[in-house]
N, C-alpha and C positions, 0 to 999 in steps of 0.2 A: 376836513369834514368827512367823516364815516362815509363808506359806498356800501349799501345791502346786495350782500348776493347770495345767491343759493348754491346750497352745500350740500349733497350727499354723502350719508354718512351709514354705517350699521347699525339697523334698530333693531330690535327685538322681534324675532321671525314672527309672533302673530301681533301686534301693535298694530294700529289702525293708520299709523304712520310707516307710507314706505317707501315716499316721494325726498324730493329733497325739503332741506331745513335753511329756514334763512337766520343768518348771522352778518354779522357787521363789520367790513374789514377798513382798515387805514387808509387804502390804496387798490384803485379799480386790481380788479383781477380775471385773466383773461378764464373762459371756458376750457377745464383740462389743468386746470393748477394744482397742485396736491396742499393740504392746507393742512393745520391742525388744530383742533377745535374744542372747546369744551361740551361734552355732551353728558347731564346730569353732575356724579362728583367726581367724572373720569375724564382725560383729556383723548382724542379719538383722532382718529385720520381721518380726513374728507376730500371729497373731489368738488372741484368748484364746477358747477352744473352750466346749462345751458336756459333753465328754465325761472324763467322774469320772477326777479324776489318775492312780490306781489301773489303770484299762483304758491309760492312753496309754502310748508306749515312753518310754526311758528315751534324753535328748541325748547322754551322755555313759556310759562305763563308769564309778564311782564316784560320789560326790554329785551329786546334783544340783545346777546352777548357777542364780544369780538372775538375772532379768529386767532388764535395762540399764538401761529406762527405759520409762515409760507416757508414752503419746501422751493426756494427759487434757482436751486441747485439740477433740479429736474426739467427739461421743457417739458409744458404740457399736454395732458394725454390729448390724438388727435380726436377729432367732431367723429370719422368711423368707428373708433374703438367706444366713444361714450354712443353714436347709435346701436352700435351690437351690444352693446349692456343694460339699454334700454329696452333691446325688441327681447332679449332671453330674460329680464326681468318679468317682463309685461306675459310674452308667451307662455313661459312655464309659472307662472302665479306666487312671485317670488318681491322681495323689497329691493328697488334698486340699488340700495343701500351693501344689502348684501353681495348683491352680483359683483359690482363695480369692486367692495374690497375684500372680497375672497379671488378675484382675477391678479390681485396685487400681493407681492413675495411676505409672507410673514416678517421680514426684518424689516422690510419699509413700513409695515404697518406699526412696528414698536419704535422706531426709531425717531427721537426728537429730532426740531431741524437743525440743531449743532449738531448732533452724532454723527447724524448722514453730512452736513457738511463736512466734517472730519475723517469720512468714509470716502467721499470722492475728491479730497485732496489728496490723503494717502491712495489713493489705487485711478489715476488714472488714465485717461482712454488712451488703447493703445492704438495706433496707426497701421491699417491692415498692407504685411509687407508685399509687396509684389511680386511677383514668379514667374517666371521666361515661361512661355510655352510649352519649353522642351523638358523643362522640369518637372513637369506636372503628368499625372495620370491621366493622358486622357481618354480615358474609355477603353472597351471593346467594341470590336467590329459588332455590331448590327445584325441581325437576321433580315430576311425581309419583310418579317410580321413586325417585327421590332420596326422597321424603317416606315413600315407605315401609317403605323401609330405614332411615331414622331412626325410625322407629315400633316397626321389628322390635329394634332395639337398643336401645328405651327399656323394652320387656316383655318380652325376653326373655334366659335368661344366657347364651347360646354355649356353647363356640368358634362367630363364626365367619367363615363363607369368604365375602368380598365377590368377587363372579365379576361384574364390570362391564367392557365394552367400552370400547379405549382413547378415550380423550374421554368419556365417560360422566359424567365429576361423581366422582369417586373421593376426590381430594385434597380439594372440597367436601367430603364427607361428612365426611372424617378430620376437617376444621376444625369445621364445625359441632357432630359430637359430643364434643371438646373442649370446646368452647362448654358445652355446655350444663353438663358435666359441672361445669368450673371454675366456674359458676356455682353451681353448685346446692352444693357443698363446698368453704367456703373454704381446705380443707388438702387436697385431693386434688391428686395428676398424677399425670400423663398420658407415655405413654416411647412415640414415633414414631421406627421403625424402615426405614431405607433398606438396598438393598445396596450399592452403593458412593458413594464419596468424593464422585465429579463428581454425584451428585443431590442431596447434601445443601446447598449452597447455594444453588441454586432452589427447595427447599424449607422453608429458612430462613426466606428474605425473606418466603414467604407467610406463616408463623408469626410472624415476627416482625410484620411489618404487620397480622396479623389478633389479636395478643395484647398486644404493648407498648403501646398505647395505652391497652389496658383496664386492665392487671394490672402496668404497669412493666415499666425494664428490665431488668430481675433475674429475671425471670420463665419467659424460654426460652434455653435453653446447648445447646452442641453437644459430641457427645462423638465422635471417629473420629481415625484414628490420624494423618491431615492437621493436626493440633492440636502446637502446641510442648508439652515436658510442661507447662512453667508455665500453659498454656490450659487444658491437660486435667486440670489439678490442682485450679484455679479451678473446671472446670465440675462435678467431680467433689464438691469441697467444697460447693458452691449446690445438687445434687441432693441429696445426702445432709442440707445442714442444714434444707431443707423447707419447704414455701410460709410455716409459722406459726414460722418464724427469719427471715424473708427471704430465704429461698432460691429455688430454680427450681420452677416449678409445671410447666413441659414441657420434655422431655429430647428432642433429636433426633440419632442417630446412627444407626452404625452395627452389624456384633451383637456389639462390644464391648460397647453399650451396655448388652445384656439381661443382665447385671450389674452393672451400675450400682445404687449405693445409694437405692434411693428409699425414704423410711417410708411417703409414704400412695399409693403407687402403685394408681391405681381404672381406668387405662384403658393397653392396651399396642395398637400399629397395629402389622403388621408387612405394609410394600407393597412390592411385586412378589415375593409371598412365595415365591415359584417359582426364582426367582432360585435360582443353584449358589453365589452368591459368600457368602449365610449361614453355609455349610458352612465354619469355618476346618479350615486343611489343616496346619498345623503344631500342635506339645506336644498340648495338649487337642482332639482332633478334634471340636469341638462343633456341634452344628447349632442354630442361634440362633434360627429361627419355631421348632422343637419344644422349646427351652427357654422362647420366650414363653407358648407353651402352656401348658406345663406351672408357671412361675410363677404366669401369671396363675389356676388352679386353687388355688396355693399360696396365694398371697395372698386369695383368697377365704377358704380355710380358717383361715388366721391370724389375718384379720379379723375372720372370726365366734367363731373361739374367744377372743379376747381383750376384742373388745368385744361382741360378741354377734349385729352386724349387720357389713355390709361388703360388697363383692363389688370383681370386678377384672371387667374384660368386657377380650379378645382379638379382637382385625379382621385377619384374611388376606384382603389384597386382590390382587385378580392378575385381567388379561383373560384371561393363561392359567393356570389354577391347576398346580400341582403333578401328580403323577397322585397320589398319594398323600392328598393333600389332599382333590382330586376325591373319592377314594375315602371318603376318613372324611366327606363333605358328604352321599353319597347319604341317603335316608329314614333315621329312625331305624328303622320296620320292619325294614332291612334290615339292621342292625348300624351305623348312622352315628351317631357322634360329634359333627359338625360340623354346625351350621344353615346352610344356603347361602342369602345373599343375593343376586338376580338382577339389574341391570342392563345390559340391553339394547342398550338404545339411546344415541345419541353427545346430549349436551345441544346444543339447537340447534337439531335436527333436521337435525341431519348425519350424512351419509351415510356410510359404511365404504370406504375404496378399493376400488374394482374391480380384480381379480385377474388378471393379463395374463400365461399363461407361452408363453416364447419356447421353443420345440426348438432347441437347439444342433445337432443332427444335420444340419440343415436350412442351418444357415448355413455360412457359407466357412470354409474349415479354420485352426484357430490364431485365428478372428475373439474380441475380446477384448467389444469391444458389436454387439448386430444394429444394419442398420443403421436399422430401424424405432426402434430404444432412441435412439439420437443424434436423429433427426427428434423424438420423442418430448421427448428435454430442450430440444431450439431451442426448441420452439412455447411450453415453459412460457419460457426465457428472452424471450422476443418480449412474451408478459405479462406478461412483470414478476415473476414468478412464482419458487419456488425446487425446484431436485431436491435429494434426496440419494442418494448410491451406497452399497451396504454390499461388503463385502468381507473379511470374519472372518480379515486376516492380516495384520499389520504388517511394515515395512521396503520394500525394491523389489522384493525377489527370494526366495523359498525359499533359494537355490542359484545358490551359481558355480559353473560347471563347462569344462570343457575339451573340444573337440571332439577331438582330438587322439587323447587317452591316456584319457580318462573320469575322470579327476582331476576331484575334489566336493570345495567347501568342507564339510566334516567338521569337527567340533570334536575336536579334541586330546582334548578331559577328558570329552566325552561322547559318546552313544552319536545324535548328530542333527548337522542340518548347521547352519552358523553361516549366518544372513540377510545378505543382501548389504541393506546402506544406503548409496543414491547418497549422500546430502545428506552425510554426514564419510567417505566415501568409505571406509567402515570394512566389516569383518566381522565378526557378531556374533552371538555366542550367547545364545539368549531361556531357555537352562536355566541354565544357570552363570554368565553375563556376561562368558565370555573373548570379548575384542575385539582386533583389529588391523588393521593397515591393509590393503587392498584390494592384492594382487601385481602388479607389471606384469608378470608372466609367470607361468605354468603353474610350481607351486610342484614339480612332476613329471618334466615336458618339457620346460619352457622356452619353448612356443609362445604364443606374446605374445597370440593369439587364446584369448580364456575369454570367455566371456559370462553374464549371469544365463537363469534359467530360472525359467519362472510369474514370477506375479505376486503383489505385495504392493500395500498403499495407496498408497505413494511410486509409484510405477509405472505405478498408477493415475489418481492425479494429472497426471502428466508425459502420459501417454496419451491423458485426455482435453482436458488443454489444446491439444494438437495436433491436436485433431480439432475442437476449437470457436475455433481460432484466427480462424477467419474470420468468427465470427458476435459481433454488436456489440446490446448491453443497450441498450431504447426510451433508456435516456438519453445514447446515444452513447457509455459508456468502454466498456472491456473485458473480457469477460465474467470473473468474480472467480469462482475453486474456492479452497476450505480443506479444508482435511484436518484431521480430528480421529484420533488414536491417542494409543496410551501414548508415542509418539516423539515427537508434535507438542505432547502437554500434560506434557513433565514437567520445567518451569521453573511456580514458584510465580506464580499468577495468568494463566499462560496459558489454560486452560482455560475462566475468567470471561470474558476478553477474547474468544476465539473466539465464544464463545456466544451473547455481546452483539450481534458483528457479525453473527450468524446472524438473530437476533431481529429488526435494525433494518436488514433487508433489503439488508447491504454484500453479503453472499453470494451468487451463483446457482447452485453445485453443491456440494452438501456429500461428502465423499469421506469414510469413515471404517471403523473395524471397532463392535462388536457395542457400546463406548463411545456412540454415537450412535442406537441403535436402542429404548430405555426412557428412559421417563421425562419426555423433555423434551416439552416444549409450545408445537413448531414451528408459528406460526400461519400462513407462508408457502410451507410444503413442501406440493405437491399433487402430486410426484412421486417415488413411493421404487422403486431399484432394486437388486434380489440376485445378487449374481452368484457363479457356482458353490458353490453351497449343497449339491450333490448327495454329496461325502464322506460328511455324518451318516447318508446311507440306508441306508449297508452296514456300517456300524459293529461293530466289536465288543462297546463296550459298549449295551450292551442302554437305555440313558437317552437314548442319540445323538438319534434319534427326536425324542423330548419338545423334547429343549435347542434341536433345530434348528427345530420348530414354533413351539416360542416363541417365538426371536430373531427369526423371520420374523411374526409374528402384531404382534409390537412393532413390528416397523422398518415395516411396513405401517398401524402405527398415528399414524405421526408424520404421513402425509398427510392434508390434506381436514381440517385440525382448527377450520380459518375454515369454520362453514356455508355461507357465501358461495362459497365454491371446492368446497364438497364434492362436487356431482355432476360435479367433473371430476377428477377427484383419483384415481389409480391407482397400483397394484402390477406392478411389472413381478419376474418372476421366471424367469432365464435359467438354464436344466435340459436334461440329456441324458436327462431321465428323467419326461418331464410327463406320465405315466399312473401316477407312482405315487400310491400313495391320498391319501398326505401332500396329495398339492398337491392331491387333489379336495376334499379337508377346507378346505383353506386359500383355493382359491378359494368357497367359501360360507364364509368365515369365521365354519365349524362345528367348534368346541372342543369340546362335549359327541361329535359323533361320532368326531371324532378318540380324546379321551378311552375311547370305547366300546372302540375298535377294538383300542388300546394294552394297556386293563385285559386282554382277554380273550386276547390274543395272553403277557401276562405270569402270567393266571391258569393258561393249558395249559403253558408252562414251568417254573413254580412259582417266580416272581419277584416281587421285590415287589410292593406291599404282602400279595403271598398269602404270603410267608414271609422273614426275618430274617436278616440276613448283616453279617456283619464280616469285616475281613481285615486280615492280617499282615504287615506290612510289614519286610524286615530289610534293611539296608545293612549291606554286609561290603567288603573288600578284591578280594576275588573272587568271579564269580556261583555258584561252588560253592561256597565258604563259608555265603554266603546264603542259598537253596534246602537246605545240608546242614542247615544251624540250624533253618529252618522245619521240615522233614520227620523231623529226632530230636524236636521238641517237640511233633509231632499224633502219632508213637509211643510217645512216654512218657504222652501225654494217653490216648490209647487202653489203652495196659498198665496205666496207673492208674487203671483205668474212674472217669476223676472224674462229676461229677454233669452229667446233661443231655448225656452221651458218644453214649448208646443217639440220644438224639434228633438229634443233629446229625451233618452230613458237612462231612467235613475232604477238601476236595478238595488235591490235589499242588501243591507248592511250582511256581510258573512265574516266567519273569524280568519285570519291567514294561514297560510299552509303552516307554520309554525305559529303558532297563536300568541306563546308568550315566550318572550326573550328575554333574560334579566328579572324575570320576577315583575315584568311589565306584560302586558295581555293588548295582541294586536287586531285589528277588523279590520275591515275596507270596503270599498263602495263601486262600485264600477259604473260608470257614466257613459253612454256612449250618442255617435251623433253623427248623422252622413255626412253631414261638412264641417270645414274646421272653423271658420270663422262662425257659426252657430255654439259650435263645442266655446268659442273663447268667450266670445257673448256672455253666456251663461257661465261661464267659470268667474268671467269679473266681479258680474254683479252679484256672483253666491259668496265673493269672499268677506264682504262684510255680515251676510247671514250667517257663515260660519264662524265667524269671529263674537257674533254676537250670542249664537247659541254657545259657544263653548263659557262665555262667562253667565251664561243661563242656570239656577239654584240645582238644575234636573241633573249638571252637567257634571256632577260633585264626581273627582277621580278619576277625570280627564287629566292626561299628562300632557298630550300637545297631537296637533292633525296637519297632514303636511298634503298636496293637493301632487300629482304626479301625470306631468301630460305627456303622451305617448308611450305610457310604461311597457316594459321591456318584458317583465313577468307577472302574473294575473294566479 
């Protein structure tokens, strides 16, 4: 006899449907089974649910349909993993549908269940090898800030915030209490969290040399979107099958990762947790450290309801934290959530860059470096020594433009201009990707004379080669600049090889955007330089501030990381504006006062974290179709005093900072609300008035509205 059970599956991001679907299988089937199901004239993945046939919709109008086929090869996903895909469904205003199988490896989702049967007969699980003690790396010595931070993490439960100075010992600590953890539980791991792609292989290798020796090589896999599926299928199936199958005992990725299947997950890192790039910006708008948060809670609770003991302990580490983070660290007296862990000081006894800003007002009009910043890079090339430039803007140029007529390379399809890049002599759009070649004439006038304007990193390259052409490396060749961007690393294994050369001293000026300013652990760099940073100060989004503190607080971290060089090792930071407070903060590379100054300036505004904001995003055909759809759905929300209305302000529909991308025209809505459970209130009950306005006659040339809670930029 048929057993009904509920099946989540991918619908359609605005469908009224975003619960599970019930279907009809042969044979009970436990909650966490992966199934495969027909859904319309497609066959689909699904996850077999928790919730009673009876509450789910209905696939089809008439009988229910049966289950294709059970994935029985897989154990199923656990009750944790399906409640964190239910609480980031529900929080960020999303279909469980989708949460649950975009958390799942693309090959598992295409994969009939013969193919994956035939996929885990050929490949399987390997038996993690053992390792003497003495074989293994175990560590270094400890500072005493280091020893007490391990102390604080061995008695007590978190969240929390590791607030350590760059070079501090940070990535130590991360290793060691893995260490000890894997030690002490031979079925625990452990899930280390990066924000991008370029830091996950430097942090590999540490893992990997500090774990394969002990524990095998089956032991640490990587999971981020850099991965073939067939990688990230593998890594996907070893996390999930669990150190006591042979599986992965440490997971290092990306915040895809913080969905990743882990059964005995006891420890989650999540470093540079400051970082904007957790925040994914497309389908599910999730924020990936306040899902580890909140897993790692989950999983505390599941642990101890099941077996009766357990716990998950959470590490946000950051030399700049969050503001937000900051905020949940202070006292508990004061309402904080967060234990803050404090180090100080650089391991080594090395010293913090000294903070050098240059007045632009002061130097020669259009000058691109002072000429103190150039004498500055010689004397490190003279010792041997290495700079790096930052420069937060890839390509050569902003802007072709024409002296002529004021003809701007403009993008056809959107609302910004296309980058001029010498190197394929192309024009290029960084929103859409429309590219074409470079005019020999003013596409306007005709006048053969067009030039670029500003500068990019290409530019900067070519600029400063010509100003250090004359100066020659103690070894006699000639002085070597690289450029790191998204332009120079996006051939596979480029990015390895740059770094290499960085590392093994081929380099003397490293030229890059904000890709080179975290993370890395430049032992050669004892000069970093900023240039026109001054945009963020006047920002509109109200974050500007923070983001540009940090990028500057990082890329001033990568100098002086050799003790040996550290008391010569400096910040240079070129500004039309070196009295704003920012930089007095950042020449005492003081984070809590900066910190101080930010909270209270956002408390008298009523900005986060003192109050709760989502916003609405609608792409239409035209920017009044979009703004019209926004502004009928906080009217029908208002006339339908749905729940949490009184509490929140729905401010007016406005166009985006880029308004149209692709030949598509964007707007948005800002919502905001002192509490969050008011804010979710009212976001539940407007998603069927937004669903229903949008097929409303008024609505004509609506493309699609996506709801964005706790967005990242405004």
């Amino acid at each position: 006899m048929p057993h009904p059970v509920s099946i989540v599956v991918q619908t359609p991001a605005h469908s009224a449907v975003a619960g599970p679907l019930s279907y009809l299988s042969e044979s009970p089937l436990s909650p966490g089974t992966l199934v495969r199901v027909p859904l319309g004239k497609r066959e689909t993945l699904g996850v077999v649910w928790d919730t009673p046939p009876e509450d789910a919709a209905v696939a089809t109008t008439g009988e229910l349909k049966h289950t294709s086929a059970v994935l029985d090869g897989i154990a199923p996903l656990s009750s944790s993993w399906r409640r964190l895909v239910q609480f980031a469904a529900q929080y960020y205003q999303r279909g469980m549908g989708e949460v649950a199988l975009a958390a799942l490896p693309p090959a598992l989702r295409d994969l009939s269940a013969v193919q994956l049967a035939r996929r885990l007969k050929r490949a399987p699980a390997k038996k993690a090898a053992a390792a003497t003690a003495s074989s293994a790396d175990l560590g270094k010595p400890l500072s005493p800030e280091q020893t007490q931070v391990m102390a604080e993490l061995q008695t007590q439960p978190g969240p929390f915030l590791l607030f350590g100075a760059t070079g501090s010992g940070k990535t130590e600590v991360y290793l060691q209490a893995v260490q000890q953890l894997l030690d002490a539980d031979p079925a625990a791991q452990a899930l280390i969290m990066v924000p991008e792609i370029n830091l996950t292989p430097q942090l590999e290798e540490r893992f990997r040399g500090r774990f394969e020796p002990r524990y095998g090589a089956a032991s640490v896999v990587a999971m981020h979107s850099g991965l073939t599926p067939p990688q990230r299928l593998k890594s996907w199936l070893s996390a999930h099958l669990g150190p006591l199958n042979g599986g992965a005992r440490i997971v290092l990725g990306t915040r895809m990762a913080v969905f990743a299947s882990m059964p005995r997950l006891r420890l989650i890192v999540v470093d540079e947790e400051h970082d904007p790039s957790y925040k994914q910006q497309e389908g599910a708008r999730y924020s990936a450290r306040d899902m580890a948060v909140f897993r790692s809670k989950l999983e505390c609770d599941m642990a101890g309801a099941e077996a009766g003991t357990g716990h998950c302990r959470v590490i946000l580490g950051s030399a700049t934290p969050s503001i937000e983070s900051w905020h949940h660290s202070r006292p508990a007296a004061e309402g904080g959530r967060y234990q803050r862990l404090a180090m100080p000081s650089r391991i080594g006894a090395g010293a913090l860059p000294k903070v050098r800003l240059v007045d632009m007002n002061l130097q020669r009009r259009k000058s691109v470096f002072a000429p103190a910043l150039i004498e500055a890079i010689q004397q490190r090339i003279a010792r041997g020594e290495q700079s790096m430039v930052l420069l937060n803007r890839r390509g050569y140029a902003p802007v072709l433009a024409c002296g002529s007529c004021e003809w701007k390379s403009e993008c056809p399809n959107c609302s910004a201009y296309r980058v001029f890049h010498k190197i394929d002599r192309s024009l290029r759009c960084h929103h859409c990707g429309f590219a074409e070649a470079v005019p020999r004439h003013c596409p306007a006038c005709g006048d053969p004379d067009i030039a670029p304007i500003g500068r990019g990193t290409e530019r900067l390259e070519e600029h400063l080669a010509e100003l250090l052409a004359n100066v020659e490396h103690p070894q006699g060749r000639p002085v070597r600049i690289a450029r790191i961007d998204a332009d120079s690393t996006k051939h596979k294994g480029t990015l390895e090889t740059q770094l290499a050369e960085v590392h093994t001293g081929e380099v003397d000026v490293l030229v890059g955007t904000q890709m080179i300013a975290k993370g890395h652990d430049f032992r050669r760099i004892t000069l970093v330089a900023a240039l026109n940073p001054d945009g963020a100060l006047f920002s509109s989004d109200f974050r500007a501030p923070e983001r540009l503190f940090s990028l500057l607080m990082q890329a001033g971290g990568r100098a002086g990381r050799d003790a040996a060089q550290a008391d010569a090792s400096e910040m240079w930071v070129q500004t039309q504006h070196p009295q704003h407070a920012l930089f007095a903060a950042l020449r005492r590379h003081d984070y809590p006062a900066f910190a101080k100054e930010q909270l209270a300036e956002r408390h008298g505004a009523h900005m986060p974290p003192f109050c709760f904001q989502a916003l609405v995003r609608a792409d239409a055909r035209t920017q009044e179709a979009a703004q019209a759809f926004l502004n009928q759905a906080s009217a029908a929300a208002v006339e339908a005093a749905l729940p949490g209305t009184d509490q929140v302000t729905l401010f007016p529909a406005v166009p985006m900072t880029i308004q149209r991308v692709a030949n598509v025209e964007r707007a948005q809505m800002l919502v905001e609300c002192p509490t969050r459970s008011a804010l979710q209130r009212f976001l539940s009950a407007w998603q069927p008035v937004l669903r229903a306005t949008r097929s409303h006659p008024e609505a004509k040339g609506l493309v699609r509205f996506a709801v964005d809670v706790d967005p990242q930029a405004i």
